[in-house]
Backbone as ProteinMPNN parsed JSONL, in Angstrom:
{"seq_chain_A": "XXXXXXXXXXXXXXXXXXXXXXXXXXXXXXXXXXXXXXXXXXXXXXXXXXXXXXXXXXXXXXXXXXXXXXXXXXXXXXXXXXXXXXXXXXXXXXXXXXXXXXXXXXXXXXXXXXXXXXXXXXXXXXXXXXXXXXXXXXXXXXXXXXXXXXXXXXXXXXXXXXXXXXXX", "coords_chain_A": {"N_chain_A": [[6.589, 284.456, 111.689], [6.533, 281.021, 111.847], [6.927, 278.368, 109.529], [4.502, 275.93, 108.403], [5.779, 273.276, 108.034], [8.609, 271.606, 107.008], [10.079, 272.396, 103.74], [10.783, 269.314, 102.792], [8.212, 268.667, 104.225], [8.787, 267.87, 106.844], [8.904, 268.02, 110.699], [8.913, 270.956, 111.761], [10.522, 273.241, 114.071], [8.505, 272.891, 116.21], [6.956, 273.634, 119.1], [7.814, 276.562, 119.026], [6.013, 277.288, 117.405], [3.69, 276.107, 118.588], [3.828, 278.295, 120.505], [2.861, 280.243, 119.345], [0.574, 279.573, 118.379], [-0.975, 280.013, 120.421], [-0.476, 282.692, 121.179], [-1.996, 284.181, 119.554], [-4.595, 282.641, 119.926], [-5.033, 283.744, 122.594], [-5.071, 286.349, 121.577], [-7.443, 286.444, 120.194], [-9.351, 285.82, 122.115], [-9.136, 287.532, 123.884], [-10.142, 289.85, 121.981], [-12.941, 288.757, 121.97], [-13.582, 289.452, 124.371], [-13.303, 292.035, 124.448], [-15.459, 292.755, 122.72], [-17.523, 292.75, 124.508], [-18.534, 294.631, 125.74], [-20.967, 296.426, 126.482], [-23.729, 298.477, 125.293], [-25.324, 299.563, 126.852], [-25.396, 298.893, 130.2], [-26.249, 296.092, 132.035], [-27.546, 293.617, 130.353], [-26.661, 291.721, 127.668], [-27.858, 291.444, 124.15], [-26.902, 288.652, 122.177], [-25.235, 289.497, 119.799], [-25.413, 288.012, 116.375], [-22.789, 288.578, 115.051], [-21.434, 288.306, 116.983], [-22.268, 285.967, 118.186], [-21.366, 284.152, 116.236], [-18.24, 284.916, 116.397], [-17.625, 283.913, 119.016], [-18.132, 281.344, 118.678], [-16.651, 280.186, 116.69], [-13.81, 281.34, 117.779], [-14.304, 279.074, 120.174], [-14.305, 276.835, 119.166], [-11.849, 276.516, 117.293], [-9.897, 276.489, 119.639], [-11.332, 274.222, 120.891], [-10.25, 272.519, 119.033], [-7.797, 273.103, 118.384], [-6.416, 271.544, 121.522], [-7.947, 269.35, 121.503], [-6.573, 268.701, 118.846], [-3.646, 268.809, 120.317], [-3.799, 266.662, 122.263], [-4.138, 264.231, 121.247], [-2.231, 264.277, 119.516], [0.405, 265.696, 119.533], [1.159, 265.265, 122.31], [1.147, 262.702, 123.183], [2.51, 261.526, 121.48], [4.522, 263.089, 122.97], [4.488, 261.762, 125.366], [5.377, 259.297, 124.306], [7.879, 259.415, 123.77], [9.439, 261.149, 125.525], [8.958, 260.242, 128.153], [9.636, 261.046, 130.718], [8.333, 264.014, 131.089], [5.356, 262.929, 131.244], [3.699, 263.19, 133.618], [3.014, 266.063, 133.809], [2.391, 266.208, 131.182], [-0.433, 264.743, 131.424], [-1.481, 266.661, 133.686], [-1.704, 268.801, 132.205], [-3.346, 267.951, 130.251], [-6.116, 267.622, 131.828], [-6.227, 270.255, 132.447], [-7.416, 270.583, 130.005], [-9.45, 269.327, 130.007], [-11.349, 270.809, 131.887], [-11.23, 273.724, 130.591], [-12.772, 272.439, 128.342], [-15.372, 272.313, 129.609], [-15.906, 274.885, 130.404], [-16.149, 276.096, 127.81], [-18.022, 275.286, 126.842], [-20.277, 276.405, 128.541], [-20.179, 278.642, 127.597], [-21.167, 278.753, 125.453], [-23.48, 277.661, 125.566], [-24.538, 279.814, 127.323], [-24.479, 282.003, 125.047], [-26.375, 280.533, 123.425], [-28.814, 281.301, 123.649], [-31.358, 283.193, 122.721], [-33.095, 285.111, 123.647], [-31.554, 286.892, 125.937], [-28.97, 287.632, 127.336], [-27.272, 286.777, 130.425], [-25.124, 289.759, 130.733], [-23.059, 289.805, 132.798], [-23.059, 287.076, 133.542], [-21.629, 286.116, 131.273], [-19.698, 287.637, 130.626], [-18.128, 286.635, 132.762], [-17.487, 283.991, 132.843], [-15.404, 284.48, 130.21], [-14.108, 285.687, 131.426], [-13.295, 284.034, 133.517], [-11.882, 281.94, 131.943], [-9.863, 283.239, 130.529], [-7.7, 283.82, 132.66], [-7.466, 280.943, 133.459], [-6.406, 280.415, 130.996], [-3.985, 282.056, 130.509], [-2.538, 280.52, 132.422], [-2.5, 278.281, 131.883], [-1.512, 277.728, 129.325], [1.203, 279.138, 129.883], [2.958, 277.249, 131.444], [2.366, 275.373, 129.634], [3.905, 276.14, 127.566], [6.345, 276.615, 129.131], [6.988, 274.155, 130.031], [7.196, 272.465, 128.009], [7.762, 273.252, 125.355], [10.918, 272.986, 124.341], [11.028, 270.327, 124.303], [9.112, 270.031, 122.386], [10.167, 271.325, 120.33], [12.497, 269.527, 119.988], [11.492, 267.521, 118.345], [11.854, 268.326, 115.544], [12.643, 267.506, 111.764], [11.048, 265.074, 112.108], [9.116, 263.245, 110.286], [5.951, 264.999, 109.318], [3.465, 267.056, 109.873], [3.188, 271.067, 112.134], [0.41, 271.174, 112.312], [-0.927, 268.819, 112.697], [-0.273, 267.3, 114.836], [-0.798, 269.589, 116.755], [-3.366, 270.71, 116.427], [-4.616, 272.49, 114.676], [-3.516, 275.684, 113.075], [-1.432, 278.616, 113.854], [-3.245, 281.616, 112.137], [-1.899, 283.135, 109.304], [-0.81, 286.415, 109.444], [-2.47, 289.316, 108.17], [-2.434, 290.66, 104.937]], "CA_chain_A": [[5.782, 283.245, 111.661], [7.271, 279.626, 111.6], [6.337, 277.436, 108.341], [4.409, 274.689, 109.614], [6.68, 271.95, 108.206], [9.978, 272.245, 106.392], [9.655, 272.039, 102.389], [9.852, 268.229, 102.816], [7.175, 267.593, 104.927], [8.971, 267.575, 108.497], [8.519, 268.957, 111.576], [10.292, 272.095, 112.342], [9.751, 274.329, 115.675], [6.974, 272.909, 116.467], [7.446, 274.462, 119.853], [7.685, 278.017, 118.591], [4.56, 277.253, 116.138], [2.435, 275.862, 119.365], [3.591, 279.737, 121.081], [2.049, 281.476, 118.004], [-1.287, 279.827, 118.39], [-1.181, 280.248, 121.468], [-0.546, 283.905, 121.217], [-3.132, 284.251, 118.613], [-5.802, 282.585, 120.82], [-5.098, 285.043, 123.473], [-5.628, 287.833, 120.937], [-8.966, 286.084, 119.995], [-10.43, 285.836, 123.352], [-8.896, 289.056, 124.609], [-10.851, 290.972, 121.1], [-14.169, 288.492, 121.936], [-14.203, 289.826, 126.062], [-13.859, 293.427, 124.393], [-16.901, 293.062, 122.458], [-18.942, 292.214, 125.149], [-18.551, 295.858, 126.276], [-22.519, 296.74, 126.534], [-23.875, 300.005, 125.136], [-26.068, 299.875, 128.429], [-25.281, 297.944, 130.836], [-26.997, 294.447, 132.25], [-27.953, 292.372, 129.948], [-26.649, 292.07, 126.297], [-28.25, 290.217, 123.682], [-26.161, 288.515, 121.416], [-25.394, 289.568, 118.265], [-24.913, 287.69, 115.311], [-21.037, 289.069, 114.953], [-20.851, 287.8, 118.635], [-22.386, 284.361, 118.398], [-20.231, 283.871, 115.371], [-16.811, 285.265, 116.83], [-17.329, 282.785, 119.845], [-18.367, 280.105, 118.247], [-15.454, 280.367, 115.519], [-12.7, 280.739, 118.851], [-14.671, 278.206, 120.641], [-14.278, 275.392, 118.184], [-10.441, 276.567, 117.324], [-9.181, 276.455, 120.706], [-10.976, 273.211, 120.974], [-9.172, 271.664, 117.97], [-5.884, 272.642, 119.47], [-6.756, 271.019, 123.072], [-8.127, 268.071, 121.024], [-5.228, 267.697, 118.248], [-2.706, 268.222, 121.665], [-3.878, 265.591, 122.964], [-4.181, 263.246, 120.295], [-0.701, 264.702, 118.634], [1.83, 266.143, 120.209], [1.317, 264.562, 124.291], [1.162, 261.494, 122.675], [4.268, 261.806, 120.769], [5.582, 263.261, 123.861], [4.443, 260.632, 126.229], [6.248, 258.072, 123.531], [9.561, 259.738, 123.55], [9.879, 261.511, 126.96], [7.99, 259.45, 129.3], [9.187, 262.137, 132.384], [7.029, 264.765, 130.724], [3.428, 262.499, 131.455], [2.853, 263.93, 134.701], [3.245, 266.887, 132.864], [0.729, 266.222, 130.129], [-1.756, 264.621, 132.56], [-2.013, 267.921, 134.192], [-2.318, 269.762, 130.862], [-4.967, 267.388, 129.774], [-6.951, 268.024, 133.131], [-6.875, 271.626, 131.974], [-8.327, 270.731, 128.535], [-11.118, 268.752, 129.732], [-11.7, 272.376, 132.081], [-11.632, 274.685, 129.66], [-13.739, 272.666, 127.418], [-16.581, 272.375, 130.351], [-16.216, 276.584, 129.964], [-16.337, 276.486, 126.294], [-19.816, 274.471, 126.449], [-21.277, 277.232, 129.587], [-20.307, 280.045, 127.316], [-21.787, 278.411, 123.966], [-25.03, 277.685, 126.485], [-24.962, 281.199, 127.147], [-24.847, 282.517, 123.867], [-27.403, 280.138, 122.458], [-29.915, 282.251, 124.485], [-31.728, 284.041, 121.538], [-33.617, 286.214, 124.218], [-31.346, 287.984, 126.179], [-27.608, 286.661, 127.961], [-26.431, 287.916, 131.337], [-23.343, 290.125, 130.675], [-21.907, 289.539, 133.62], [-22.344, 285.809, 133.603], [-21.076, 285.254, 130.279], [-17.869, 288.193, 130.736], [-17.204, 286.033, 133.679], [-17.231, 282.928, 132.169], [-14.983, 284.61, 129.562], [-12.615, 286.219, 132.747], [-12.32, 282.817, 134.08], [-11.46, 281.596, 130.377], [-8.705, 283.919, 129.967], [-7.299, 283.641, 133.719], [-7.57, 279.648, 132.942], [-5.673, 279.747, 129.502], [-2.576, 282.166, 130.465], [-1.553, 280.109, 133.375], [-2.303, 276.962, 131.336], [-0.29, 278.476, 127.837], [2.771, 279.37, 130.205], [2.656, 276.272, 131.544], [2.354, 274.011, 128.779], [5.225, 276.539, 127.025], [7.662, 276.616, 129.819], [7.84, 272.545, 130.098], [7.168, 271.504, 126.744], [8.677, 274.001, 123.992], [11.944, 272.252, 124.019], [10.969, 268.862, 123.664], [8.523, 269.963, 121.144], [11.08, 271.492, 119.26], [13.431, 268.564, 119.59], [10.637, 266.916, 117.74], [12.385, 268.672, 114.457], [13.058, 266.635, 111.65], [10.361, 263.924, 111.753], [7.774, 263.502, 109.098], [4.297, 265.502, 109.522], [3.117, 268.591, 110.365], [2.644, 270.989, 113.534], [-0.993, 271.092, 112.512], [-1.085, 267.22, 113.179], [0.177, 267.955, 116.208], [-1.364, 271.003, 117.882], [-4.633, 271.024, 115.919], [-4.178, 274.018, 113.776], [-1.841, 276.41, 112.616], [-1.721, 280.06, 113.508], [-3.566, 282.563, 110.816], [-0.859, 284.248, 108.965], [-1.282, 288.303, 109.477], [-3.595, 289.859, 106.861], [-1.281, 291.803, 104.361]], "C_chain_A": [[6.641, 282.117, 111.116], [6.284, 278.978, 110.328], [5.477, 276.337, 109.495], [4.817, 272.83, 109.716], [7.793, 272.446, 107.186], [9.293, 271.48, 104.885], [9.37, 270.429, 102.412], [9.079, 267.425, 103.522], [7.716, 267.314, 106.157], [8.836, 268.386, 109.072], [9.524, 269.884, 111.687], [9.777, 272.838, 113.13], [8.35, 274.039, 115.315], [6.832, 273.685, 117.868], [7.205, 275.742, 119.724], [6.088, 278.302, 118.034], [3.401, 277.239, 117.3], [2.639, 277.836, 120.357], [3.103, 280.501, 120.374], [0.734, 280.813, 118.29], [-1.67, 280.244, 119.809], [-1.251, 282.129, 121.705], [-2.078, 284.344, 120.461], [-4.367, 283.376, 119.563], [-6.074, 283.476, 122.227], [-5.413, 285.754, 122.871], [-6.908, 287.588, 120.585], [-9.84, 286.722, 121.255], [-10.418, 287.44, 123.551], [-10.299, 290.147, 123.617], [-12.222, 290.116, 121.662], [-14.753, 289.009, 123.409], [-14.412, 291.378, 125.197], [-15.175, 293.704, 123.562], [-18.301, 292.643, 122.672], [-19.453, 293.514, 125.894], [-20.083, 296.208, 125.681], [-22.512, 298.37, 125.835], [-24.517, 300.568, 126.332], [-25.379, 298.492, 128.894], [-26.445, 296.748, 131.69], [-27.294, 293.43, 131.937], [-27.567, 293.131, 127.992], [-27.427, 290.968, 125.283], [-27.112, 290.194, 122.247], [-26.058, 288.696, 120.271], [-24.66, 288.482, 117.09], [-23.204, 287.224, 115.377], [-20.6, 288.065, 116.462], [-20.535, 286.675, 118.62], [-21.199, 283.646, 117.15], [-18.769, 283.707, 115.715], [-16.553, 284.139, 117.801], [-17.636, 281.842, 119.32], [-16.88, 279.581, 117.357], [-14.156, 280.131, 116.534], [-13.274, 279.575, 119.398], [-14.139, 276.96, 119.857], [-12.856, 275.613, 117.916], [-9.501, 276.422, 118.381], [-9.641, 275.074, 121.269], [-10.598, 272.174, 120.067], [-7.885, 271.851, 118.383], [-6.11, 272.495, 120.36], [-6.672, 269.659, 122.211], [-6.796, 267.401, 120.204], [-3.687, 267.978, 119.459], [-2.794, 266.715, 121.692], [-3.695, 264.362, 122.506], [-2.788, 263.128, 119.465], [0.22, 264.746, 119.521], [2.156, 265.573, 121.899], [1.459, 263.082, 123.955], [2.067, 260.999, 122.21], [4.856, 261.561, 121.62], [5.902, 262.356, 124.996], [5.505, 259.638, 125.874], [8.141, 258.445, 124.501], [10.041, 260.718, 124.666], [9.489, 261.248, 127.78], [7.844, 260.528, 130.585], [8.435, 262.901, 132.1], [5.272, 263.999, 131.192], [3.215, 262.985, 132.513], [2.405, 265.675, 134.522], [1.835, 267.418, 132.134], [-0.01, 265.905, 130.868], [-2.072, 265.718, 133.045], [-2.769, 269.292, 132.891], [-3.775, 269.402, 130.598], [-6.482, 267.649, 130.708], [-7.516, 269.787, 132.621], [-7.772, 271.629, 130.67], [-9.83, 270.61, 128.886], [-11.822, 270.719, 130.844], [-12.124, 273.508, 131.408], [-12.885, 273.767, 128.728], [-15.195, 272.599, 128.417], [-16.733, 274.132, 130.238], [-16.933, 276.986, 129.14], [-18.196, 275.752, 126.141], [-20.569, 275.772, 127.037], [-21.07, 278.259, 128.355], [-21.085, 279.642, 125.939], [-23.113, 277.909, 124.377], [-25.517, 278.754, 126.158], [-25.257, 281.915, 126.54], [-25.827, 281.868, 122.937], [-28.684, 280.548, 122.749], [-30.398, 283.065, 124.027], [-32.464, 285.287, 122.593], [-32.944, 287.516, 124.621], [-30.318, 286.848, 127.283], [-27.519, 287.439, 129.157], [-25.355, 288.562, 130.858], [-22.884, 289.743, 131.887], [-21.832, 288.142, 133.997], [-21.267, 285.166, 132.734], [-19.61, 286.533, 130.496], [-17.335, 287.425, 132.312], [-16.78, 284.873, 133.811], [-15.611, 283.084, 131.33], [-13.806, 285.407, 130.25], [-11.873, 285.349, 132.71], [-11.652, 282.091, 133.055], [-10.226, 281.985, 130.738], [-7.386, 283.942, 131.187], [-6.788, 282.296, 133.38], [-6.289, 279.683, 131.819], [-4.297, 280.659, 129.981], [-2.036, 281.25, 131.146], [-1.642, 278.921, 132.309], [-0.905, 277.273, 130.471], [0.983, 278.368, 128.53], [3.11, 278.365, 130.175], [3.166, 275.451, 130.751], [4.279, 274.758, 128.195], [6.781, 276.216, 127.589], [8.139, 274.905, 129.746], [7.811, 271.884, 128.917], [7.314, 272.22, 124.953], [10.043, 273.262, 123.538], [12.319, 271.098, 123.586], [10.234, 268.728, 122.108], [9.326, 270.492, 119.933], [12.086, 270.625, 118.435], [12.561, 267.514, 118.265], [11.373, 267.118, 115.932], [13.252, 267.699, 113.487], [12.136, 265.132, 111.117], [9.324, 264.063, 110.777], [6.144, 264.052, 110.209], [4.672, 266.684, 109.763], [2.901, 269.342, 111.774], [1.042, 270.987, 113.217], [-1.562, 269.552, 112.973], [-0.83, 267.178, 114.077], [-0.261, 268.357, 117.56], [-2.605, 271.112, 117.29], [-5.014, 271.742, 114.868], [-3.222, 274.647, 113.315], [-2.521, 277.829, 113.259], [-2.196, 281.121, 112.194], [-2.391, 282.558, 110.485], [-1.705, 285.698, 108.861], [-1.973, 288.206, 108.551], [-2.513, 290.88, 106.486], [-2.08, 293.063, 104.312]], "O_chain_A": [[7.345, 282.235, 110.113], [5.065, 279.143, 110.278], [5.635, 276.051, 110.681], [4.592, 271.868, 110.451], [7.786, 273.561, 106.662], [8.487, 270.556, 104.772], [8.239, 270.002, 102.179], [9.032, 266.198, 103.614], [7.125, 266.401, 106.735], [8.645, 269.51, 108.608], [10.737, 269.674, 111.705], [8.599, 273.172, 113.011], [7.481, 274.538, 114.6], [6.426, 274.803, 117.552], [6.253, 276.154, 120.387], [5.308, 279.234, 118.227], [2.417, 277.977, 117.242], [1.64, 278.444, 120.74], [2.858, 281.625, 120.814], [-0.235, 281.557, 118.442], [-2.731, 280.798, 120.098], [-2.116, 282.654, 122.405], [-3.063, 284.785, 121.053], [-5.248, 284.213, 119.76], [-7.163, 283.759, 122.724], [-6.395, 286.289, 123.385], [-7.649, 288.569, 120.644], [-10.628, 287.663, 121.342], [-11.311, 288.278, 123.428], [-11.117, 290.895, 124.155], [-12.996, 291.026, 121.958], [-15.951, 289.033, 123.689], [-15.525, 291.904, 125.237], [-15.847, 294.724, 123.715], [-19.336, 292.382, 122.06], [-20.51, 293.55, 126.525], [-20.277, 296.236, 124.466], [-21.594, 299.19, 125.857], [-24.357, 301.708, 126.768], [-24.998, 297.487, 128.294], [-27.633, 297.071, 131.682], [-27.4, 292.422, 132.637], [-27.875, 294.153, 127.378], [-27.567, 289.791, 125.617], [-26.667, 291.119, 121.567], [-26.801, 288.059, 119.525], [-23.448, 288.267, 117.063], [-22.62, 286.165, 115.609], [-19.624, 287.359, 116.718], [-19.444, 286.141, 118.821], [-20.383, 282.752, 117.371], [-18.121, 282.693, 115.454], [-15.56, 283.425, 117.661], [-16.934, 281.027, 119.919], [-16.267, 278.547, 117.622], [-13.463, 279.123, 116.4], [-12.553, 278.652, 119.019], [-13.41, 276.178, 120.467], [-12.286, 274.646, 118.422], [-8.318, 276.234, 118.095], [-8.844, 274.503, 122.013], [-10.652, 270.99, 120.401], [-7.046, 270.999, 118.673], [-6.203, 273.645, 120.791], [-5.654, 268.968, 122.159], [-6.173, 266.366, 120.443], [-2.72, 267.234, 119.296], [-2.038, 265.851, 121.248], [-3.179, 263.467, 123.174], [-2.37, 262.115, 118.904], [0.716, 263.823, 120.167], [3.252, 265.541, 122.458], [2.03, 262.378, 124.788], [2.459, 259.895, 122.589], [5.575, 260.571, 121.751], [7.003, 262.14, 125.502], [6.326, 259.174, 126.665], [8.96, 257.975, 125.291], [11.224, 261.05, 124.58], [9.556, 262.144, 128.622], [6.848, 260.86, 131.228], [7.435, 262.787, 132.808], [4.254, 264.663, 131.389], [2.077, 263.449, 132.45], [1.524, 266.259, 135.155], [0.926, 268.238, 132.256], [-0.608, 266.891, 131.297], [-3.267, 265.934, 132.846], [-3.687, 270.107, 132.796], [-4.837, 270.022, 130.646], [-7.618, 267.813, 130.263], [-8.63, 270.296, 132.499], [-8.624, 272.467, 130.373], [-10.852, 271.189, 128.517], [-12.602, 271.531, 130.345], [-13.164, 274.139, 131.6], [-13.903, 274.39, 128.427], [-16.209, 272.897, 127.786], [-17.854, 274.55, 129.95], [-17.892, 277.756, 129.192], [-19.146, 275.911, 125.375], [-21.403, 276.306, 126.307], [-22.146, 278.811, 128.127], [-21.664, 280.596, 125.419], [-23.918, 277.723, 123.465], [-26.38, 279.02, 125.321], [-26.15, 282.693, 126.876], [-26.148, 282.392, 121.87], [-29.634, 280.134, 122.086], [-30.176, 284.121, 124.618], [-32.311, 286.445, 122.206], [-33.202, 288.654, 124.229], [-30.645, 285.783, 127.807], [-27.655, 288.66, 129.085], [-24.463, 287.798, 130.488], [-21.87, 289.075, 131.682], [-20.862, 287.757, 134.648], [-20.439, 284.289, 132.98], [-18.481, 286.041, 130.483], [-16.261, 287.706, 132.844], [-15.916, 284.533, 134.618], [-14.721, 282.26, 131.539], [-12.752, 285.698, 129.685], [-10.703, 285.246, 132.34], [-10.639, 281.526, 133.469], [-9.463, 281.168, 131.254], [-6.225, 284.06, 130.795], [-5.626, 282.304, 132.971], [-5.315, 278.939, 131.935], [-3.29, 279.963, 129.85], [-0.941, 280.899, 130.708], [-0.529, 278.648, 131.859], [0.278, 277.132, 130.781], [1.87, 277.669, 128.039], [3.651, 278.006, 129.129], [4.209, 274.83, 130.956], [5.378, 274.22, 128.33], [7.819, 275.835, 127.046], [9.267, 274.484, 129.492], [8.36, 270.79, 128.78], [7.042, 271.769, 123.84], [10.178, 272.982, 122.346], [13.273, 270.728, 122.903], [10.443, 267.974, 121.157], [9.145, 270.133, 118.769], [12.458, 270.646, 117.262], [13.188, 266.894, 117.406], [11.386, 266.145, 115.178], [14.26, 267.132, 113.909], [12.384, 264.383, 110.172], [8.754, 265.138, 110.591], [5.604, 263.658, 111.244], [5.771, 267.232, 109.851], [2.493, 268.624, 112.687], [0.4, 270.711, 114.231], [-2.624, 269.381, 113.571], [-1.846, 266.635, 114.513], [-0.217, 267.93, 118.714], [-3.161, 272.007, 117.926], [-5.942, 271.322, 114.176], [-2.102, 274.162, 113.155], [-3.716, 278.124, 113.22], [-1.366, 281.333, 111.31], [-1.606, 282.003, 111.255], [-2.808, 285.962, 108.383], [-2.19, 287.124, 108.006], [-1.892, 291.65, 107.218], [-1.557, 294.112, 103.935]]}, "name": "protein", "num_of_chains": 1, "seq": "XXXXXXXXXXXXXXXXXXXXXXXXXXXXXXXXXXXXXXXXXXXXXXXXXXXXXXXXXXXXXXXXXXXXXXXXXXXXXXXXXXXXXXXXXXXXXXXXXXXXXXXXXXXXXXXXXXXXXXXXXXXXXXXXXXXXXXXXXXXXXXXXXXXXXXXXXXXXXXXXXXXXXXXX"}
């Protein structure tokens, strides 16, 4: 795990830092599709643990979309202008995913009784949606974000967040 600024307060791999949340929101989703696994199948109703778990990724994945956009594309727009066609396309994916993130936080506000198979397919197209995005954003904009190293702030100013650190 990358610090998420150097002792005084500058950026360092930010780049690296945005592939750790990024990893770590894959491991989210991935653990919130497996506990949609029914004891019967058709219809689950949500539990508690559930509505919690999504709600909790929901809102973290859109704080890093949101501080992107506001941080680091913004930055990047400044100081690499060829990258904006770039970010424009990223951003296109944000506002996407977050029209998802609303259907599946619909779905789960459904105290009766949720489709499973609308909401694990909501939570397919989610996860389909976010690798290609993640590569994506990684493959064209790790390097610049790294070059970023150096300047005052944080990657949480940035990217939205930070990655957990493990649990010892």
């Amino acid at each position: 795990m990358h610090p998420t600024s150097s002792p005084a307060g500058r950026l360092a791999a930010v780049g690296n830092q945005m592939i750790e949340i990024h990893l770590w929101l894959s491991a989210e989703l991935a653990r919130l599709r497996a506990s949609l696994d029914p004891a019967s199948p058709g219809e689950v109703r949500p539990s508690r643990d559930l509505r919690a778990h999504c709600l909790t990724f929901c809102a973290a994945l859109g704080r890093h979309h949101t501080g992107e956009d506001a941080g680091a594309f913004r930055l990047l727009a400044d100081q690499v202008p060829e990258l904006r066609p770039v970010i424009a396309n990223l951003i296109t994916d944000h506002e996407v995913v977050a029209g998802i993130l609303e259907r599946v936080e619909d779905l789960l506000g459904d105290v009766t009784a949720t489709p499973a198979a609308q909401l694990r397919g909501e939570l397919d197209g989610l996860a389909a949606l976010l690798e290609s995005h993640f590569r994506y954003e990684e493959k064209r904009l790790v390097n610049a974000l790294n070059a970023l190293t150096g300047q005052p702030g944080t990657a949480e100013e940035l990217l939205g967040l930070t990655a957990p650190r493990p649990a010892d």
